[in-house]
Rosetta silent file (secondary structure, phi, psi, omega in degrees, C-alpha in Angstrom):
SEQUENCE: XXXXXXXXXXXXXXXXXXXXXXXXXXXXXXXXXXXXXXXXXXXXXXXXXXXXXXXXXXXXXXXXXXXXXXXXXXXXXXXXXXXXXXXXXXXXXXXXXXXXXXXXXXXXXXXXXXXXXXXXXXXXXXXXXXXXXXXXXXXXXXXXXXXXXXXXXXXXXXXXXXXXXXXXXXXXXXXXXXXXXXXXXXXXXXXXXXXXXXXXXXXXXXXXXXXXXXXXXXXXXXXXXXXXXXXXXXXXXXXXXXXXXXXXXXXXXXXXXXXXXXXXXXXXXXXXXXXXXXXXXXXXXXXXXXXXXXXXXXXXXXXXXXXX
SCORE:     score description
SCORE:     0.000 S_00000001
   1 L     0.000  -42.062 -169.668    0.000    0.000    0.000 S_00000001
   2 H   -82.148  -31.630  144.891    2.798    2.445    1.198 S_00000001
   3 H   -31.240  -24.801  179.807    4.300    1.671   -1.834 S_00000001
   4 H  -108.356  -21.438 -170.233    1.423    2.191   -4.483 S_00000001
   5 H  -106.027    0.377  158.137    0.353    5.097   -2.848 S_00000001
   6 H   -71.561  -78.059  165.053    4.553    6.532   -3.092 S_00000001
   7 H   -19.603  -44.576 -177.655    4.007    5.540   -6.936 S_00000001
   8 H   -79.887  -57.445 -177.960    0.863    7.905   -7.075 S_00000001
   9 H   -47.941  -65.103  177.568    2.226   10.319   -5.280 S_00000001
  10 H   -27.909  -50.411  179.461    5.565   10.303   -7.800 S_00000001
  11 H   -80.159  -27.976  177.123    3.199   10.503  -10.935 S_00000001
  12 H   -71.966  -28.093 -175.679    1.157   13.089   -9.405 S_00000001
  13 H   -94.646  -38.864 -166.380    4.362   15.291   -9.081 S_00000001
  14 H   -78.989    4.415  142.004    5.587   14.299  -12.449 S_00000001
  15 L   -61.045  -39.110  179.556    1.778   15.740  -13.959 S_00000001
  16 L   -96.123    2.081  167.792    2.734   18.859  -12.471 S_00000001
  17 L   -89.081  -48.238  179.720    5.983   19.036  -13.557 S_00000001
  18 H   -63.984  -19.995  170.873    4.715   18.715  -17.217 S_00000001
  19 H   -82.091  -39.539 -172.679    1.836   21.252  -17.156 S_00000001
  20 H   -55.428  -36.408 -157.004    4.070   23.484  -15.456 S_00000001
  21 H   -64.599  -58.929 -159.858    6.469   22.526  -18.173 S_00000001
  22 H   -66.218  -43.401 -170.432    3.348   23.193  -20.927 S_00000001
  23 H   -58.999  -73.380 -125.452    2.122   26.783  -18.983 S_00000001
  24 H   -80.684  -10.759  157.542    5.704   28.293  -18.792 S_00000001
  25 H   -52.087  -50.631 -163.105    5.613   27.293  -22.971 S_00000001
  26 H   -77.417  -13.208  170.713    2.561   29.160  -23.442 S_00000001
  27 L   -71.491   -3.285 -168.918    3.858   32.066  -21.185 S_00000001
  28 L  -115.416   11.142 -168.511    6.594   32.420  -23.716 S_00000001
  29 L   -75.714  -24.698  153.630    4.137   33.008  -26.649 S_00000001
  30 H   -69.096  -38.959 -168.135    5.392   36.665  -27.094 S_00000001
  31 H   -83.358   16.612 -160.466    8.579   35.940  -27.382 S_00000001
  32 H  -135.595  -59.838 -165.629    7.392   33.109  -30.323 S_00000001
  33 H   -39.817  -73.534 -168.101    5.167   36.054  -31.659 S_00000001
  34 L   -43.445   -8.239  159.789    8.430   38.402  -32.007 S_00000001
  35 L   171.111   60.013  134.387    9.803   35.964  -34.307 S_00000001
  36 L   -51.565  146.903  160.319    7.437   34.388  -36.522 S_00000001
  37 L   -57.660  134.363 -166.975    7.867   35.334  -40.139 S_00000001
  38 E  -144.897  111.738 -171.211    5.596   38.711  -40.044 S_00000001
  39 E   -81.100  119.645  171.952    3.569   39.173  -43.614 S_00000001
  40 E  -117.722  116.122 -154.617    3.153   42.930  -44.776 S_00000001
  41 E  -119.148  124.518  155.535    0.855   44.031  -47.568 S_00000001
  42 E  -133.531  179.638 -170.205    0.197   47.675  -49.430 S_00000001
  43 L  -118.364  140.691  173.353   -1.667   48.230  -52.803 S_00000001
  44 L   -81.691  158.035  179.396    1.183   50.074  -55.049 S_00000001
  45 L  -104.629    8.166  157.687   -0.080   53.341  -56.295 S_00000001
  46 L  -172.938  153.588 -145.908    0.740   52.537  -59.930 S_00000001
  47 L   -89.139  -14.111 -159.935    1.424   49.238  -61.648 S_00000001
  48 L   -66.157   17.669  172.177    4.574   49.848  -63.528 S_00000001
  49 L    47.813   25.768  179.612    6.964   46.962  -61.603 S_00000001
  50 L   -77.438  -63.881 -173.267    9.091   49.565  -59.764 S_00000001
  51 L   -26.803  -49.063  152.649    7.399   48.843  -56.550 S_00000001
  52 L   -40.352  -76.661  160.386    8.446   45.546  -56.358 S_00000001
  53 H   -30.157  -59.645 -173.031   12.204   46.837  -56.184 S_00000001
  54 H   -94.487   23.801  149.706   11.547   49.297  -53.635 S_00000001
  55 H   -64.243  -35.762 -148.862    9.716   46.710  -51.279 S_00000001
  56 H   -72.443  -52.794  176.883   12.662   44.915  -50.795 S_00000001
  57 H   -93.862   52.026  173.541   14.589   47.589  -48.467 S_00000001
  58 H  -100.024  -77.302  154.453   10.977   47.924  -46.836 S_00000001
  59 H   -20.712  -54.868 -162.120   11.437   44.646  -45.737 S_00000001
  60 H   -89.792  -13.766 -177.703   14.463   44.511  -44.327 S_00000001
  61 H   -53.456  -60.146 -133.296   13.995   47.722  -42.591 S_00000001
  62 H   -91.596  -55.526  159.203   10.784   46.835  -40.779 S_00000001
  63 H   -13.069  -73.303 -172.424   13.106   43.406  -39.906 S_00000001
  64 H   -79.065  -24.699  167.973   15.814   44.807  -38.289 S_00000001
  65 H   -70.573  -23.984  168.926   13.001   47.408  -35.966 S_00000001
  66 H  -118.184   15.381  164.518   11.265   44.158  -35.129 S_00000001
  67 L    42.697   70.035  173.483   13.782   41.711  -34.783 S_00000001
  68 L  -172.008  178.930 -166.337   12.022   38.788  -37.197 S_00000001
  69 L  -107.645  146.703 -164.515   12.275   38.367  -40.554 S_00000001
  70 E  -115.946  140.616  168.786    9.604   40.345  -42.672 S_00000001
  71 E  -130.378  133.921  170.645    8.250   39.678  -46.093 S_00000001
  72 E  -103.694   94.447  177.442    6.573   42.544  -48.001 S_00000001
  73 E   -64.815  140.870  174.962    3.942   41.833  -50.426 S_00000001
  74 E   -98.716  144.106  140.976    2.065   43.958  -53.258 S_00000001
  75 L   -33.018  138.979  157.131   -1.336   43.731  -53.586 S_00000001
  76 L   -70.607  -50.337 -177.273   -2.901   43.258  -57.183 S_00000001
  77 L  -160.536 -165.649 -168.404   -5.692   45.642  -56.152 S_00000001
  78 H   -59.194  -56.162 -172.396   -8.050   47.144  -53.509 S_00000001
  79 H   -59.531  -55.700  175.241   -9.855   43.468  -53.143 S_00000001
  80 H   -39.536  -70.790 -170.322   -6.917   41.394  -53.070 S_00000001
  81 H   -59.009  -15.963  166.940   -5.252   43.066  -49.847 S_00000001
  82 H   -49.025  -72.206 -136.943   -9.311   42.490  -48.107 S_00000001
  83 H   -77.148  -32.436  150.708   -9.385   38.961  -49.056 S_00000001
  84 H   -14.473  -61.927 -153.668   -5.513   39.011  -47.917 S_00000001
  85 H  -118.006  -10.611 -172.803   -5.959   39.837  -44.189 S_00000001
  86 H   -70.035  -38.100 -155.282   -9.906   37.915  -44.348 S_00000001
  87 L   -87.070   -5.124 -154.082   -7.878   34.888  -45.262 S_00000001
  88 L    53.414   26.801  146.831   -4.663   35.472  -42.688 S_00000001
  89 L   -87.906   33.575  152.997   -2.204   35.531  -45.203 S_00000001
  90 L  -154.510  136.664  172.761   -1.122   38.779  -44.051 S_00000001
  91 L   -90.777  -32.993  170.085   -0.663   40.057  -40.653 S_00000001
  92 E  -126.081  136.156 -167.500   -0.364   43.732  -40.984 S_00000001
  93 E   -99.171  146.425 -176.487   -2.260   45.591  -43.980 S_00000001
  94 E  -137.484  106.927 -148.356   -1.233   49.204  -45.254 S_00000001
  95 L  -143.240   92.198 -179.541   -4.609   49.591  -46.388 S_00000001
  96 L    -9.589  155.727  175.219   -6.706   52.343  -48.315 S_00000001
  97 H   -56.049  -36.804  175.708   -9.621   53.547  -46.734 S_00000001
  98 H   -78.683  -20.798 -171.341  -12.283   51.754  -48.764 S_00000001
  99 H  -102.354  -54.266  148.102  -10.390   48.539  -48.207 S_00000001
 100 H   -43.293  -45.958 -176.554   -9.912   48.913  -45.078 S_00000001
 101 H   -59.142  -59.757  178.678  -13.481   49.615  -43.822 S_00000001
 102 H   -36.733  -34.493 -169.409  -14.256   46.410  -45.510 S_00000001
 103 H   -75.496  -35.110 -163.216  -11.840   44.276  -43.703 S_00000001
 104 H   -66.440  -23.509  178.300  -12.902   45.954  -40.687 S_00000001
 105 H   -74.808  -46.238 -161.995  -16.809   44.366  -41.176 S_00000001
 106 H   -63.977  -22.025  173.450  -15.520   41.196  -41.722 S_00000001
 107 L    68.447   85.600 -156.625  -13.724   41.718  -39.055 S_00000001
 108 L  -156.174   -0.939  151.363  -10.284   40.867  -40.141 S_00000001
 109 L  -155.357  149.649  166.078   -8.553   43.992  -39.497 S_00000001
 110 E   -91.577  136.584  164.358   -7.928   46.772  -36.693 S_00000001
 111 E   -81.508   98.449 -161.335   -6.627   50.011  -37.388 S_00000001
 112 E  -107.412  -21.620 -170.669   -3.493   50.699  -34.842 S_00000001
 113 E  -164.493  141.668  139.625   -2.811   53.574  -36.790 S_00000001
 114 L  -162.631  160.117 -105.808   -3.173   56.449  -39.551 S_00000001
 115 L   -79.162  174.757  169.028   -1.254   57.947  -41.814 S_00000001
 116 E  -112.621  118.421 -169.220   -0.405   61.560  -42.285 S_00000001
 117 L   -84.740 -174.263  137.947   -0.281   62.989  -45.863 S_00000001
 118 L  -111.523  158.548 -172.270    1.103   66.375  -46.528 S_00000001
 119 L   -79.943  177.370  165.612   -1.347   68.763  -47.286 S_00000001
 120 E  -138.772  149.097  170.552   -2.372   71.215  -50.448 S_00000001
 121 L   -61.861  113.343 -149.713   -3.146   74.285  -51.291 S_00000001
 122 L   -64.495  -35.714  171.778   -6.890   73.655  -52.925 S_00000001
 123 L   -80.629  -11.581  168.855   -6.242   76.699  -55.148 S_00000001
 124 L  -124.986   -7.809  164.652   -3.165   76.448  -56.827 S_00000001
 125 L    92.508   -7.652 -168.276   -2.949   72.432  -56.070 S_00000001
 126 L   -92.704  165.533 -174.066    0.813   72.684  -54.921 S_00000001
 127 E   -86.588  135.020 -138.455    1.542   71.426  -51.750 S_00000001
 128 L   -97.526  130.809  159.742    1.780   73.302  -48.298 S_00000001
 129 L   -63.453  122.144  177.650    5.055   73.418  -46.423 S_00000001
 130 L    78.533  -10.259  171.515    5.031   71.861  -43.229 S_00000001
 131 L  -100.443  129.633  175.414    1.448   71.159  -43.232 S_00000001
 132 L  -142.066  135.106  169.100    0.193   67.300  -43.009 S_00000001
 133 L  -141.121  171.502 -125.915   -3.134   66.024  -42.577 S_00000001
 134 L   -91.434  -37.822  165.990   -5.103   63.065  -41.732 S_00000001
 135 E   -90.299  175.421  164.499   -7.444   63.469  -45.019 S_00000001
 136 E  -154.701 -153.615  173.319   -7.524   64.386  -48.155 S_00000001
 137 L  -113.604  150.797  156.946  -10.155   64.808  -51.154 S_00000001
 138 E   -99.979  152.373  174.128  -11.014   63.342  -54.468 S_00000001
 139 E  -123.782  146.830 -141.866  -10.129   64.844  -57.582 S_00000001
 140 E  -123.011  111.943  162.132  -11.444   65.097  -60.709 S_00000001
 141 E  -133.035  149.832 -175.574   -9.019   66.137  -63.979 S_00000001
 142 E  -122.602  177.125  177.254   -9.376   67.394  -67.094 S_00000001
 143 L   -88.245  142.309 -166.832   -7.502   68.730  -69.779 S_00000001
 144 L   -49.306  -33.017  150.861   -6.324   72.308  -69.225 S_00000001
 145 L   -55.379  -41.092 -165.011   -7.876   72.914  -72.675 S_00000001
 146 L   -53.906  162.756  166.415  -11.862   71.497  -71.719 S_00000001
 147 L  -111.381   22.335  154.688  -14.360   73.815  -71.444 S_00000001
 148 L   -65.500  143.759  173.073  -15.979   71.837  -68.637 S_00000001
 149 L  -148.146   19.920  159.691  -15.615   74.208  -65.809 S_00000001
 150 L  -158.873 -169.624 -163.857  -18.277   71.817  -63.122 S_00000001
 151 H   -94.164  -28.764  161.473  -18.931   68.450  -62.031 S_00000001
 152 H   -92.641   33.121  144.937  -21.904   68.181  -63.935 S_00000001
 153 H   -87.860   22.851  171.243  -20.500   68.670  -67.496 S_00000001
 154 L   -85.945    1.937 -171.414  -18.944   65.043  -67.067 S_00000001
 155 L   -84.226  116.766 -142.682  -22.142   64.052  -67.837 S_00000001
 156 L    83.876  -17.674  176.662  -21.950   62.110  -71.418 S_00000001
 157 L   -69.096  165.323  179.038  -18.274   62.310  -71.142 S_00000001
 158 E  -107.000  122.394 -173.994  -15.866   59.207  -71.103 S_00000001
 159 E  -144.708  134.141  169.018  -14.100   59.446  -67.820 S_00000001
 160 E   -26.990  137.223  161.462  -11.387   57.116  -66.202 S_00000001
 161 L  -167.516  170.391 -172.708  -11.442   55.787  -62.722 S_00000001
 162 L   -87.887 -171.793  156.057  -10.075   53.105  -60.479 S_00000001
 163 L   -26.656  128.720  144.133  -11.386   50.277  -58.467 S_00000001
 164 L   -60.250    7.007 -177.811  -15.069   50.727  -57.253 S_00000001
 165 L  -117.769   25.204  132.022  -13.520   49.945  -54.159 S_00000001
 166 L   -66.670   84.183  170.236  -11.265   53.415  -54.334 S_00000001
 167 H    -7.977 -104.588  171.723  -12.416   55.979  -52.417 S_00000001
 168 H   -32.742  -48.804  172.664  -11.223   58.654  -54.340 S_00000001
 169 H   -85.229   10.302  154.292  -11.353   57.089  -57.583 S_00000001
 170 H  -156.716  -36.908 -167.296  -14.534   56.106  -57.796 S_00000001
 171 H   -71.731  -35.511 -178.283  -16.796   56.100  -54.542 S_00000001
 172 H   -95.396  -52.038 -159.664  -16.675   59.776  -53.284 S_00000001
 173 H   -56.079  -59.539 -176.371  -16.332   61.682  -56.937 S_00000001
 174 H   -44.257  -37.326  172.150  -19.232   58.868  -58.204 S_00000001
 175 H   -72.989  -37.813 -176.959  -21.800   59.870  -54.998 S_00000001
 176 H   -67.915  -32.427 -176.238  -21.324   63.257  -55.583 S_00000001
 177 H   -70.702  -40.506  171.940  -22.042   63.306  -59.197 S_00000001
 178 H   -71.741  -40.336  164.016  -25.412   61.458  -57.991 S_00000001
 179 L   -67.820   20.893 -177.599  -26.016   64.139  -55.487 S_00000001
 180 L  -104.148   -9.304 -170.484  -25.649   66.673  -58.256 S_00000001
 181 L   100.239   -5.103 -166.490  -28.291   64.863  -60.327 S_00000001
 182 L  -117.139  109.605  152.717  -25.932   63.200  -62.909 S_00000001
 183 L   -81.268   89.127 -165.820  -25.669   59.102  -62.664 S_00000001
 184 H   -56.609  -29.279  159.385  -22.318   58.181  -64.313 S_00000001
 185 H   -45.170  -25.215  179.056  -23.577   54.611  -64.549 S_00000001
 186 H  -130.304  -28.693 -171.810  -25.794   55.712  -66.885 S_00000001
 187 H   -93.242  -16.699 -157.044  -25.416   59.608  -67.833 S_00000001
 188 L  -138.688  164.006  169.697  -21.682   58.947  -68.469 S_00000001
 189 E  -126.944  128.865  173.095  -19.458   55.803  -69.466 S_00000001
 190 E   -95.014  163.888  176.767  -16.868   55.240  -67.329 S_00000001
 191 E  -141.375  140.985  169.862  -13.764   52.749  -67.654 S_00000001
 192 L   -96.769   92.371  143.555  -11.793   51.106  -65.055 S_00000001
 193 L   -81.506 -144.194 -159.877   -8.139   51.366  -65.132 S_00000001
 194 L  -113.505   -4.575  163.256   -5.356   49.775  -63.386 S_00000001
 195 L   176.695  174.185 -169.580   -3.907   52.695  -61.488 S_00000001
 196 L   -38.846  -78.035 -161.960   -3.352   56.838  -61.502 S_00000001
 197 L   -58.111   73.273  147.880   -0.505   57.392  -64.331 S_00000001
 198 L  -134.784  -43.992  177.681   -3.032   55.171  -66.658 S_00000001
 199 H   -85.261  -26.064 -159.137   -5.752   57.788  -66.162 S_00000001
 200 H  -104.236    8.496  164.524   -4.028   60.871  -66.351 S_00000001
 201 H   -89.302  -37.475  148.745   -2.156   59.443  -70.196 S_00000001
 202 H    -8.006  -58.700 -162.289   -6.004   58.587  -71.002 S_00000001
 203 H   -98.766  -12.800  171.590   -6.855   61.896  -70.341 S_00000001
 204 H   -87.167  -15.868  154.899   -3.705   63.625  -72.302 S_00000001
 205 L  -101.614   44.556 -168.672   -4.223   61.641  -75.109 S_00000001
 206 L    37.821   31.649  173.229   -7.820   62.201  -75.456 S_00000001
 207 L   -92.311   -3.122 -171.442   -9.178   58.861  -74.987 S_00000001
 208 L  -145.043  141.818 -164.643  -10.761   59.819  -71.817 S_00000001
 209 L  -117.882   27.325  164.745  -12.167   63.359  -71.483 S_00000001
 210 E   169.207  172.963 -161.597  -11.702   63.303  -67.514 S_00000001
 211 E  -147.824  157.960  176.945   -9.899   60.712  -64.543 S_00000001
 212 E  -130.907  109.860 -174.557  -10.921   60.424  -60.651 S_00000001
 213 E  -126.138  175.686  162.184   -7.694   60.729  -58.799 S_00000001
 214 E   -66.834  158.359  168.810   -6.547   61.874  -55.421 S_00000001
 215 L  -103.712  149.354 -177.089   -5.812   64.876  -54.719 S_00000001
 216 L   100.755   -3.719  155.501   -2.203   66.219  -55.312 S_00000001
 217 H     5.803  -79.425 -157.810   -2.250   63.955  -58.362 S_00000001
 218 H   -79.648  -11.403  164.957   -0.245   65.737  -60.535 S_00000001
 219 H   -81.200  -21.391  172.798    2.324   66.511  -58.275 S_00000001
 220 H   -76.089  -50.209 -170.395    2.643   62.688  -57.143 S_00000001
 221 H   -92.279  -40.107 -157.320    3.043   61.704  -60.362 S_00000001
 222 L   -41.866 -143.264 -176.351    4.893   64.777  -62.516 S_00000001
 223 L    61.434  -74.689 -170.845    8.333   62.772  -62.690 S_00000001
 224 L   -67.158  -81.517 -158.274    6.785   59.936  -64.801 S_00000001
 225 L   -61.774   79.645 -161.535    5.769   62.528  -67.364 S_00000001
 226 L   -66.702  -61.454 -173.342    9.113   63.929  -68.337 S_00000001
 227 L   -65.979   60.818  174.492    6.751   65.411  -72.475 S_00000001
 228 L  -162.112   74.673 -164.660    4.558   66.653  -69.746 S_00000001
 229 L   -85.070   92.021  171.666    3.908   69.886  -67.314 S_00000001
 230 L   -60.943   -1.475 -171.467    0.866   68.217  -65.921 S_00000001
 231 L   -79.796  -60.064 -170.478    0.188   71.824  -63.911 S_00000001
 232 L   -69.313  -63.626 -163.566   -0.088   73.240  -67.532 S_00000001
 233 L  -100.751   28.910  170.342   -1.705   70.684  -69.419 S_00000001
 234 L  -153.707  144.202  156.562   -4.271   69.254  -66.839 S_00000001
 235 E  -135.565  153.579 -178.745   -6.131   71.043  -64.451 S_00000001
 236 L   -79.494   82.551 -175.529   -8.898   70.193  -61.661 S_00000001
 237 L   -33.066  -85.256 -118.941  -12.700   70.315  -62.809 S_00000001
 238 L  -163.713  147.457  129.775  -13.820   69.541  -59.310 S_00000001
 239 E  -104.986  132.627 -160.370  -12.837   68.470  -55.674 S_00000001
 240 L   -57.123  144.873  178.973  -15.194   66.030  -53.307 S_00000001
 241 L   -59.841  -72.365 -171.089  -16.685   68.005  -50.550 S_00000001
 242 L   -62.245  145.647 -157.955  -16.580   65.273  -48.401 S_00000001
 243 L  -107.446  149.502 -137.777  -13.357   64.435  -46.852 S_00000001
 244 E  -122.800  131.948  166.184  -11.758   60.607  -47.349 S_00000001
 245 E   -90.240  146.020 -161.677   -9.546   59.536  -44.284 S_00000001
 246 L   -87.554  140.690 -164.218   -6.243   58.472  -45.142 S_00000001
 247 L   -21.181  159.223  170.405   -4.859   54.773  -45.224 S_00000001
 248 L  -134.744  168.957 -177.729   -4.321   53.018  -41.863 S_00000001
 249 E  -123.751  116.250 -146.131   -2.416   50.840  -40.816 S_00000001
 250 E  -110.086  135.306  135.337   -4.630   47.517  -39.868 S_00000001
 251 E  -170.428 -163.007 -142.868   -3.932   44.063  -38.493 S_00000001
 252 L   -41.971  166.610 -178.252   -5.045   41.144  -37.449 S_00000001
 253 L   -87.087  -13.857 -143.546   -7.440   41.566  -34.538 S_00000001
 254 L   -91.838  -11.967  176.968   -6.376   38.207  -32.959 S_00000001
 255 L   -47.324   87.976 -178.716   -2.723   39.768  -32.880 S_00000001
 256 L    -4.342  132.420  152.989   -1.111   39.750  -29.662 S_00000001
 257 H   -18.879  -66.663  179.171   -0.829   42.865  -27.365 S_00000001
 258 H   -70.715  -40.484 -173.934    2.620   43.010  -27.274 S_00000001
 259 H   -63.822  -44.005 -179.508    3.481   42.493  -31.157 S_00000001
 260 H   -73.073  -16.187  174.376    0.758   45.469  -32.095 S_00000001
 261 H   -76.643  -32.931 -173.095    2.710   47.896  -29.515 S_00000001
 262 H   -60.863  -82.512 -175.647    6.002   46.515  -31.364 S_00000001
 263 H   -58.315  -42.744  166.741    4.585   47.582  -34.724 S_00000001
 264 H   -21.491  -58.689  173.355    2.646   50.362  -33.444 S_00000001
 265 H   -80.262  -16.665  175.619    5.859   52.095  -32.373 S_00000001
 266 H   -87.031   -9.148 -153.884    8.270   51.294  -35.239 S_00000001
 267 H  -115.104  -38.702  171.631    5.776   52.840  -37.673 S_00000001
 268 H   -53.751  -26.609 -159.101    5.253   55.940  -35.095 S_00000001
 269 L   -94.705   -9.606  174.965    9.115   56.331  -35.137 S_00000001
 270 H   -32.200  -52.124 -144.856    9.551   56.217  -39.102 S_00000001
 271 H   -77.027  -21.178  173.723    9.495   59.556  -39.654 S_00000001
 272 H   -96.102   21.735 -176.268   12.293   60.437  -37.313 S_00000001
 273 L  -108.906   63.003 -175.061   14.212   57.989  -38.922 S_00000001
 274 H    -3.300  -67.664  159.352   16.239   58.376  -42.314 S_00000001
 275 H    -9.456  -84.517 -158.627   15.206   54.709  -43.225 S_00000001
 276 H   -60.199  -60.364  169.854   12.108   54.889  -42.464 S_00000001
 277 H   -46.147  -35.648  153.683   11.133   58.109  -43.824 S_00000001
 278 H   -34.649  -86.977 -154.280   12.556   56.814  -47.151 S_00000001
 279 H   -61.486    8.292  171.925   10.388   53.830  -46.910 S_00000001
 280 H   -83.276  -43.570 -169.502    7.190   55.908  -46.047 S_00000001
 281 L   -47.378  -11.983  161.428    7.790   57.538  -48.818 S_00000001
 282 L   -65.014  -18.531 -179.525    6.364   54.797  -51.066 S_00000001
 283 L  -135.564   19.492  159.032    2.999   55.743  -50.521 S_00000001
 284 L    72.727   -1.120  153.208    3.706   59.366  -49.797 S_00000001
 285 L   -42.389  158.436 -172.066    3.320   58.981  -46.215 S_00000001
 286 L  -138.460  -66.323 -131.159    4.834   61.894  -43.921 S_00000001
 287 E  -176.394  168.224  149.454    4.219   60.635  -40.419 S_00000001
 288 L  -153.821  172.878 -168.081    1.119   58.613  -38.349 S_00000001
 289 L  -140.078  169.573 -168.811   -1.001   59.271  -35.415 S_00000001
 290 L   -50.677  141.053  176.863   -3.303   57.021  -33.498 S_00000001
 291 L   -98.105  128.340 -162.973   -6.169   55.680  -35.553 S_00000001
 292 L   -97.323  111.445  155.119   -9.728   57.189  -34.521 S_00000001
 293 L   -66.970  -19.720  179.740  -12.048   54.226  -36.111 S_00000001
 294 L   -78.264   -7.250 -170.784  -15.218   56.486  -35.979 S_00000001
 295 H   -71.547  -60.202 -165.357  -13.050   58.577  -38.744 S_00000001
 296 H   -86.326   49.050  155.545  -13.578   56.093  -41.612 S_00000001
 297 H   -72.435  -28.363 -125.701  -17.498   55.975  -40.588 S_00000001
 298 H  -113.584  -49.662 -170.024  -17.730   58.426  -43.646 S_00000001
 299 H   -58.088  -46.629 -172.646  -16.446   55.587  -46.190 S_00000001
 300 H   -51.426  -85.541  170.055  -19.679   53.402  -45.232 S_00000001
 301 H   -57.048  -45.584  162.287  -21.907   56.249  -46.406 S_00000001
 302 H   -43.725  -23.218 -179.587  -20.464   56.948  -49.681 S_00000001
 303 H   -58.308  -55.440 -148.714  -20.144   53.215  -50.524 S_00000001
 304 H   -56.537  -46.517 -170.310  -23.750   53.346  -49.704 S_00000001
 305 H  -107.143  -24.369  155.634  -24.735   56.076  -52.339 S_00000001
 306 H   -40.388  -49.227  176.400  -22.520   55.245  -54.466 S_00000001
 307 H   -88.600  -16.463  162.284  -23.773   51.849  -55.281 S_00000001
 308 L   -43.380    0.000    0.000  -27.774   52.993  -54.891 S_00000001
């Protein structure tokens, strides 16, 4: 008896040395998080196979600030980076506004943060020193020659635009034109192309007699159009009232405390950072600031009237 109940006793300590064993594993589950392979996503702002290139010392940056090895992906388009973070093959999303809100009903991404553009002067279109803010507008261009001079001569015109999932490029300019009385679905023909510098050679070679861009367009872009002063030979028929919050920076929800402070803070610290400011500079980021979620409430109604 004193023997079988030594034996119980023995196995009874050796149960609790193995759970103890399995808890202090699962207590160590940040330190696992911190360096897991950690999947990063953005939508390139034009298609042209640069982006790719300048990914790469995206990557390694965001590596060596989070001490794991990083892989940076592109997106094909707005829907791809959704289905991206719906599916978990990405953990943190750098994610348009329209694309984001989506993820967020599925509920497949959080917003930790977002971004800061710099701003523009709405009358002459160039950009303000020292100013950066959280929004921005859509914009509408035409050629510097049209004699459209409001948003409701596009109507019968052939005019350019992005994803229906683009804020700017199709969801806020497209509601507004319906709350002006004009349905481009019907009063207009529109065409969907694959990114900005596609719409605004559309509209200088007169195949398109107007494009739904961002604002600060032409200034984003001028560079690629060396036969081209796009200030001179395009100018802006119309900017959206309403004001479009600028990408955030989303991920998973199920994403550990500690790993979302970890990214949280390497992406606050970019900007004071050589590196880093470089590598905002792919998407024309300046800085970020805590992401407000009630901000992109605003996308939800325009989707809304857009698609009515």
């Amino acid at each position: 008896m004193q023997f079988k109940q030594l034996a119980k006793g023995f196995i009874g300590v050796m149960l609790l040395t193995a759970l103890a064993g399995c808890g202090s594993g699962k207590t160590s589950s940040s330190e696992k998080d911190t360096k897991e392979k950690l999947v990063v996503q953005f939508v390139p702002t034009n298609n042209d196979g640069s982006m790719e290139a300048k990914a790469k010392p995206f990557a390694k940056y965001l590596s060596k600030k989070l001490d794991r090895e990083v892989e940076v992906t592109l997106a094909t388009d707005y829907s791809t980076i959704v289905e991206a973070m719906s599916s978990g093959q990405v953990d943190v999303g750098i994610m348009p506004p329209a694309a984001y809100v989506q993820a967020k009903d599925a509920k497949a991404a959080e917003a930790i943060l977002t971004s800061q553009l710099g701003d523009y002067d709405q009358e002459t279109g160039l950009p303000l020193k020292d100013k950066l803010t959280n929004t921005f507008k859509g914009e509408v261009l035409v050629r510097a020659d049209s004699d459209m001079t409001k948003l409701t001569d596009l109507k019968g015109k052939n005019i350019a635009t992005l994803s229906p999932n683009s804020a700017s490029g199709y969801i806020y300019p497209v509601a507004e034109l319906k709350d002006a009385g004009v349905d481009p679905t019907t009063d207009a023909k529109m065409t969907t192309v694959n990114d900005i510098p596609s719409e605004i050679t559309a509209v200088l070679n007169k195949q398109m007699d107007a494009a739904f861009v961002f604002e600060g367009a032409r200034n984003v872009f001028a560079s690629g159009f060396s036969d081209n002063d796009l200030f001179k030979d395009l100018k802006v028929l119309y900017l959206t009232e309403g004001d479009i919050p600028n990408d955030a920076i989303a991920v998973q929800p199920d994403m550990s405390k500690d790993l979302k402070a970890e990214i949280k803070k390497t992406f606050l610290n970019m900007k004071d950072d050589e590196d880093g400011a470089e590598a905002m500079s792919l998407w024309g980021h300046q800085g970020y600031e805590e992401a407000a979620d009630s901000a992109y409430d605003t996308i939800r109604d325009y989707t809304k009237k857009a698609a009515d």
